[in-house]
N, C-alpha and C positions, 0 to 999 in steps of 0.2 A: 551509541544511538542507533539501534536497530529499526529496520521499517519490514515489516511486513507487507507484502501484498498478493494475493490470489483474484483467481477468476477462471470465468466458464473458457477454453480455448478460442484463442484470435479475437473473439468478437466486441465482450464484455459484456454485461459491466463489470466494470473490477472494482473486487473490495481494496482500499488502499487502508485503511487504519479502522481503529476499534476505539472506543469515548475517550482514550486516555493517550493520543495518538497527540503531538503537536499541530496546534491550532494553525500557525502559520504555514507549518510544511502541506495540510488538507486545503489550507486556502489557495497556495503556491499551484496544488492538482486539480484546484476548483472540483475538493471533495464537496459532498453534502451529506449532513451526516442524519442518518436514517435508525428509526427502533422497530423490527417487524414483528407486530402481534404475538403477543404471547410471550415474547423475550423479556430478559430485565437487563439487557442490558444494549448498546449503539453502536453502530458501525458507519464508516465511511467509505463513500461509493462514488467513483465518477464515468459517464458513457463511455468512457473511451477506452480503448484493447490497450491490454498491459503494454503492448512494444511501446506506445506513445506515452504511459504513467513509466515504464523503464527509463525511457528518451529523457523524461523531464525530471526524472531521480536523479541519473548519471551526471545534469548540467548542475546538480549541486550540493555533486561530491558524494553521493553514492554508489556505492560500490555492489555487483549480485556476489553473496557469498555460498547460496546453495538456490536450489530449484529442485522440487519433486512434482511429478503426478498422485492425483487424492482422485479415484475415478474419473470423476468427469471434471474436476477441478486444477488447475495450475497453481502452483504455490511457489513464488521468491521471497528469501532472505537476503536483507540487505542490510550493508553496514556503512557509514560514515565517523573515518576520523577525526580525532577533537585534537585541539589544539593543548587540551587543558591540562596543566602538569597533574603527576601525584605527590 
């Protein structure tokens, strides 16, 4: 269950998920999910600076497995363990 999420440094807004992103975990970060002009496709976005969308990953059960800079943009990969056999 990976989550993606980026953002402009410290400030935000940060993107946390894209259309196909679980509904409940957008509603958990009180995402809103937005299509800007000209796209075909959605993204989810909430005010608030990554440390506090980080804060409220970590309280359920996500884990940062990497982090880069993209210019002017911050990007975490994150991962959460399943319980689910194979």
């Amino acid at each position: 269950n990976p989550q993606v999420i980026h953002s402009t440094p410290e400030t935000g807004p940060t993107m946390v998920g894209d259309e196909y992103s679980d509904p409940s975990i957008m509603n958990y970060l009180g995402a809103r999910k937005t299509t800007m002009l000209g796209n075909n496709f959605s993204e989810y976005h909430v005010d608030e600076p990554p440390r506090l969308v980080l804060d409220k990953l970590d309280k359920m059960g996500f884990r940062v497995v990497s982090m880069t800079g993209v210019g002017q943009t911050l990007v975490w990969c994150l991962h959460k363990e399943t319980s689910d056999a194979l």
